[in-house]
Backbone bond lengths (Angstrom), bond angles and torsions (degrees), N, CA, C in turn:
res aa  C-N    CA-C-N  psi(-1)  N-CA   C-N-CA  omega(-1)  CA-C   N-CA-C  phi
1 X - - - 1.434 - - 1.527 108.75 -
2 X 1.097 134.97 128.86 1.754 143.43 -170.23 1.227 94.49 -77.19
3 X 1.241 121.59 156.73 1.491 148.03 148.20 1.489 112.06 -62.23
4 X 1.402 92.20 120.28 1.709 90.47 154.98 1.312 125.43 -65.58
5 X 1.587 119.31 158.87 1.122 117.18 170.52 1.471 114.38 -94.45
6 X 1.192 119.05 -57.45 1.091 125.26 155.16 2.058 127.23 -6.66
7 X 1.386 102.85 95.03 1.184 113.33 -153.38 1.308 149.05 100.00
8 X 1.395 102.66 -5.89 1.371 123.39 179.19 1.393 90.25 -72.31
9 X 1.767 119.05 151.64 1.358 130.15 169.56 1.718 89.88 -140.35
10 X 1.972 78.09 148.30 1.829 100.76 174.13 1.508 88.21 -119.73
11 X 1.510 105.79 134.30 1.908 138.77 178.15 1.219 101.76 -112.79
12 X 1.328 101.18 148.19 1.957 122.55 174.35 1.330 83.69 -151.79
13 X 1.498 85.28 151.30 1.863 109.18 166.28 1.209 106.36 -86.04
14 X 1.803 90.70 121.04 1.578 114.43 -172.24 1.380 101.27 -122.62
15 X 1.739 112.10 113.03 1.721 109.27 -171.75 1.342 120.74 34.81
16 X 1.476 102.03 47.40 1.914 111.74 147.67 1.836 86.91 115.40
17 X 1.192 120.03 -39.30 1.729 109.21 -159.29 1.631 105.90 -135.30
18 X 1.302 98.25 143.60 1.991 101.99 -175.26 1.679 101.14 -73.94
19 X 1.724 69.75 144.00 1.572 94.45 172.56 1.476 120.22 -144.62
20 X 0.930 115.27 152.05 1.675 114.56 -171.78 1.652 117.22 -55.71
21 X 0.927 133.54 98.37 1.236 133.34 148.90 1.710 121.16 -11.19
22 X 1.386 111.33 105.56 1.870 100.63 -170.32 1.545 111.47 -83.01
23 X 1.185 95.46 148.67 1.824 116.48 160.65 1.824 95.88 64.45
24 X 1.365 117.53 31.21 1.878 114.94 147.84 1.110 148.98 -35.23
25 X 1.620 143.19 85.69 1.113 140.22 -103.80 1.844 77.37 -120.25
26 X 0.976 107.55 -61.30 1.420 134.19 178.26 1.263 147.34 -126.26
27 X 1.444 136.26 151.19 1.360 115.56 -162.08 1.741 83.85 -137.82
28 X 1.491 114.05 147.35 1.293 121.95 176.16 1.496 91.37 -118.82
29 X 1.452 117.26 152.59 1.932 115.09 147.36 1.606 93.19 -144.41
30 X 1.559 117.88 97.09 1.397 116.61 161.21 1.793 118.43 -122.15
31 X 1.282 95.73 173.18 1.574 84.23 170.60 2.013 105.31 98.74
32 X 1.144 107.78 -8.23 1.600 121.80 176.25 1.940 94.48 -67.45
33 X 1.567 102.99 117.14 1.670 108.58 146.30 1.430 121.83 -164.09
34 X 1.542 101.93 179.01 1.207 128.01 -164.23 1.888 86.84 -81.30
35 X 0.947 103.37 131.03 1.989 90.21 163.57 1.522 120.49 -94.43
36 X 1.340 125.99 161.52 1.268 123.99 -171.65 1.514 108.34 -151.39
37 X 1.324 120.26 148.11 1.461 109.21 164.50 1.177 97.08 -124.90
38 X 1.658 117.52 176.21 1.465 138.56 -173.56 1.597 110.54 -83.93
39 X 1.262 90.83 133.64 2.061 93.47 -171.86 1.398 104.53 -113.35
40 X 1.349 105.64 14.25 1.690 106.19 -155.73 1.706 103.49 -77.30
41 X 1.393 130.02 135.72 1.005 133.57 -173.26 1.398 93.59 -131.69
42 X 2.181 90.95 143.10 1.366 108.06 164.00 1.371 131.54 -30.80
43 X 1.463 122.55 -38.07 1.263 129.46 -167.57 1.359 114.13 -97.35
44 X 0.986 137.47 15.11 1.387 157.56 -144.45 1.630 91.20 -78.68
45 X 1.457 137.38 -176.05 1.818 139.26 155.20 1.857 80.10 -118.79
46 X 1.065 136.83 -53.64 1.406 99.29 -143.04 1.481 88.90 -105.30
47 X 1.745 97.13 -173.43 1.493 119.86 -179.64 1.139 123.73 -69.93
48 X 1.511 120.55 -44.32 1.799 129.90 -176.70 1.420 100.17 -56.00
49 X 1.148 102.88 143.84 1.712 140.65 165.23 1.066 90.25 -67.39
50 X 2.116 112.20 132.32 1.781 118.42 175.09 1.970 84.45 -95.18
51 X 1.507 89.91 150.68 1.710 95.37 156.47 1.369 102.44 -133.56
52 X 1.464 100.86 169.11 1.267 96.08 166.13 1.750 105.69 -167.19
53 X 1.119 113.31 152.04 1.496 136.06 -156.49 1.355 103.81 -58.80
54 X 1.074 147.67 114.03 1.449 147.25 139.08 1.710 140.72 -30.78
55 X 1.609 88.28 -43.12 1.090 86.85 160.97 1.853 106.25 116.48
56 X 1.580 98.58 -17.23 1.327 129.97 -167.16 1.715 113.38 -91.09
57 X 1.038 125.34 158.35 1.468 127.21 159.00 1.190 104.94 -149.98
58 X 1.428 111.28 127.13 1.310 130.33 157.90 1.813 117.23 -60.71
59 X 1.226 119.75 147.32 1.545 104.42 -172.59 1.472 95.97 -111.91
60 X 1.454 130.99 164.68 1.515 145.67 -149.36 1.819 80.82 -90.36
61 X 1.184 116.85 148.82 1.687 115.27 133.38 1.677 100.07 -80.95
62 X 1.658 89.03 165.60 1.777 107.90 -161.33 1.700 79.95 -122.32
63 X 1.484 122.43 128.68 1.146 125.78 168.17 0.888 138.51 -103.88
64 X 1.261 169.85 154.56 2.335 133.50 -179.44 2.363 79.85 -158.08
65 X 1.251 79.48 148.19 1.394 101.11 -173.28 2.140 94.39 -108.60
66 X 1.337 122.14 119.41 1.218 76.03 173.92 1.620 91.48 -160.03
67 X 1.497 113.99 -170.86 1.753 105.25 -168.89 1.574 120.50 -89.00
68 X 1.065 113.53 105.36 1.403 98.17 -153.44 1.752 131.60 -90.27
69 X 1.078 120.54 132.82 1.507 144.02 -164.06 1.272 103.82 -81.44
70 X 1.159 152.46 118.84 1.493 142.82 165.23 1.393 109.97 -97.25
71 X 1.721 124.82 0.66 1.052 126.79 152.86 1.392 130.97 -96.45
72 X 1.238 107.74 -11.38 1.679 123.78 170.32 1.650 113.65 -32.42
73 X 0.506 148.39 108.48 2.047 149.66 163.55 1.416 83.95 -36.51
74 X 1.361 124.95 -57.46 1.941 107.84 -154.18 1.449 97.19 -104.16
75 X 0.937 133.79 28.62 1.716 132.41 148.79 1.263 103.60 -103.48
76 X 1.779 129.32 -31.20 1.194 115.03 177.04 1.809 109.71 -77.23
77 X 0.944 133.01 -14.85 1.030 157.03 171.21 1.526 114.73 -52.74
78 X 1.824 102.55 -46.23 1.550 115.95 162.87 1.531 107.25 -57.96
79 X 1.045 107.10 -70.67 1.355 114.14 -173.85 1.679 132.54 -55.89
80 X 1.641 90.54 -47.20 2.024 79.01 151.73 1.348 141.03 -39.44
81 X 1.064 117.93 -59.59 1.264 143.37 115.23 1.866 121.13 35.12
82 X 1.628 85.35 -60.55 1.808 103.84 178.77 1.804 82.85 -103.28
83 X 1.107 144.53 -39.90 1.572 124.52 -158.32 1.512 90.04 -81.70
84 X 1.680 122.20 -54.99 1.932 96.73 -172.19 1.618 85.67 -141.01
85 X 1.395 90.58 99.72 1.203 118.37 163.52 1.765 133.40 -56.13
86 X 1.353 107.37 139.45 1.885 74.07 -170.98 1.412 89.40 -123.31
87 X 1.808 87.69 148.75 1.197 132.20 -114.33 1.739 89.74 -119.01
88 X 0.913 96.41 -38.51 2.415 110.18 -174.67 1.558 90.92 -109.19
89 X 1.824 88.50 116.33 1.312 123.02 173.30 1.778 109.61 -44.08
90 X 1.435 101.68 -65.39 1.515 92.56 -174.41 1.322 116.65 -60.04
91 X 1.833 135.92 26.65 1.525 132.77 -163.59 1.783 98.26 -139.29
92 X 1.527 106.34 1.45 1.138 113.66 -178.73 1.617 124.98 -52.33
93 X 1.557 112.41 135.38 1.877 97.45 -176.27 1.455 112.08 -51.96
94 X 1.193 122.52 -173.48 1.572 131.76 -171.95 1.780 96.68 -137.25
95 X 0.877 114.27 151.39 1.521 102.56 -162.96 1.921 82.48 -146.40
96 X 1.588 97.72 162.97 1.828 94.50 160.06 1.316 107.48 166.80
97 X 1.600 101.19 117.57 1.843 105.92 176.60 2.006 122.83 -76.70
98 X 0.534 112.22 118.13 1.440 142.74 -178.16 1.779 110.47 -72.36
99 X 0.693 111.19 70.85 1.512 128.26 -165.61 2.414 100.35 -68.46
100 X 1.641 104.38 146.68 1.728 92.82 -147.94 1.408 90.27 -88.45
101 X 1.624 140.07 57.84 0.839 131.33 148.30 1.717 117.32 -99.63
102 X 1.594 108.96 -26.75 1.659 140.17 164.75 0.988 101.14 92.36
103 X 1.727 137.57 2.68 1.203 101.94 147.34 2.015 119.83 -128.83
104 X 1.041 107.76 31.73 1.421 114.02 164.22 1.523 117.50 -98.59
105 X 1.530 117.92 73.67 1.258 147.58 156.84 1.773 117.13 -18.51
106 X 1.546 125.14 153.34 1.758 126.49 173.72 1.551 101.45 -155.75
107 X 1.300 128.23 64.54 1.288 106.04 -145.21 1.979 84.38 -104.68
108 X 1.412 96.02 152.24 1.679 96.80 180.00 1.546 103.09 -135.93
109 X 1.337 94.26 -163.83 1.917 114.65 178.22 1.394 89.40 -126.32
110 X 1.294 103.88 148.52 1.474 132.82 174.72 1.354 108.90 -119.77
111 X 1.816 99.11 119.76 1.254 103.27 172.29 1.813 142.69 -108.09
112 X 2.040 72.67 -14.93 1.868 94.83 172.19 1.389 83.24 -179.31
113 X 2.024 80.70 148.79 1.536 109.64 165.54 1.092 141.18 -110.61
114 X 1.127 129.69 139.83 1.589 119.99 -171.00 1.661 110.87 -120.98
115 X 1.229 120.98 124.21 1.920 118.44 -168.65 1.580 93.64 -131.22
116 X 1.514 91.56 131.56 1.736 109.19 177.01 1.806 90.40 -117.94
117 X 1.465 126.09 148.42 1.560 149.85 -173.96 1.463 96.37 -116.65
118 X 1.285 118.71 122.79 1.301 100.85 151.16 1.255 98.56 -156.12
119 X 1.591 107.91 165.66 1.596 116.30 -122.68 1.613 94.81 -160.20
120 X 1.613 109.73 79.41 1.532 99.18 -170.56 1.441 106.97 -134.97
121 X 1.382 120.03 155.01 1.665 131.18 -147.29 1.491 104.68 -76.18
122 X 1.267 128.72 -12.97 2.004 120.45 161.83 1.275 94.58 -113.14
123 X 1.569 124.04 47.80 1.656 85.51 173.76 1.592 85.41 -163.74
124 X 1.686 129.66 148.06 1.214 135.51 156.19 1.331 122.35 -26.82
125 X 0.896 119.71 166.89 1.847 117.76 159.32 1.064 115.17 -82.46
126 X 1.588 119.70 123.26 1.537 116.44 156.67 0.773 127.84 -118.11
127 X 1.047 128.45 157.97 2.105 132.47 152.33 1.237 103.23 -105.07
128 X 1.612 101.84 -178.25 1.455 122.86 -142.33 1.787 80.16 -162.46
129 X 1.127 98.33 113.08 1.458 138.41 179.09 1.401 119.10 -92.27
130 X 1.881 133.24 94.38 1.255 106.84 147.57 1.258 115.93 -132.13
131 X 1.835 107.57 158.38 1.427 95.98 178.02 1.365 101.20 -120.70
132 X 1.545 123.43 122.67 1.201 131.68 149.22 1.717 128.93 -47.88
133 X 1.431 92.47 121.96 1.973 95.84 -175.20 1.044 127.27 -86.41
134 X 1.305 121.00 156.09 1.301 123.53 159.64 1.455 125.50 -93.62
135 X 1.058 143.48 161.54 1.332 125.89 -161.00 1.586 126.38 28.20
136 X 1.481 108.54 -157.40 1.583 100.40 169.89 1.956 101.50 -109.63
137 X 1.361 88.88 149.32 1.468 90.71 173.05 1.570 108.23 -66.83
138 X 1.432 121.97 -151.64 1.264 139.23 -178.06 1.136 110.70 -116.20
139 X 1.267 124.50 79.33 1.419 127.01 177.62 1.611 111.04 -42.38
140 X 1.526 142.76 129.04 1.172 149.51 172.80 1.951 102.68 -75.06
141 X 1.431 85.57 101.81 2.114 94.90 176.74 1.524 99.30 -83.38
């Protein structure tokens, strides 16, 4: 049976403790992998490319599409964010999607943000939200 979406909330640490992100249109998490390099040797018999595991994982950026407030406390919060960025790993935001059952948890570290505005004649204002991770989040098993 699928999850609703409906109700799911995305949190950032807003002055010390998460809080919901307002008016969330959408939430993306892509870009999560295993890393691999190429093992393929000249001497090989067959055609397929060898890979093999590194050992590494790349972590997803977390994306959210949403209506945007330029008076919001936690949109300005995004944007601080890009003006003084922080800079010492162990002070990093804490971020975490909230999936609408309330208790299948994604909680991550935030390591940088990226905000797109856009501003078009049938439609609200939005931005376009991502936060680049640090490590891997907590995938919800």
């Amino acid at each position: 049976m699928p999850v609703v979406s409906k109700g799911t909330v995305l949190q950032m640490d807003v002055a010390g403790s998460l809080a919901a992100i307002a008016e969330v249109l959408s939430i993306e998490v892509s870009g999560g992998k295993s890393e691999t390099f190429d093992a393929t040797t000249l001497s090989q018999n067959t055609s397929g490319m060898q890979r093999h595991a590194t050992g590494f994982s790349t972590p997803p950026d977390i994306s959210a599409e949403l209506f945007w407030l330029p008076t919001n406390s936690g949109h300005q919060a995004i944007t601080d964010e890009i003006t003084t960025p922080t800079t010492v790993v162990a002070n990093q935001l804490d971020g975490k999607v909230i999936y609408a059952d309330g208790t299948t948890e994604m909680p991550f570290k935030i390591a940088g943000v990226e905000v797109g505005i856009t501003v078009a004649k049938d439609d609200g204002v939005k931005g376009n939200v991502t936060f680049t991770l640090n490590g891997n989040p907590t995938y919800p098993t």
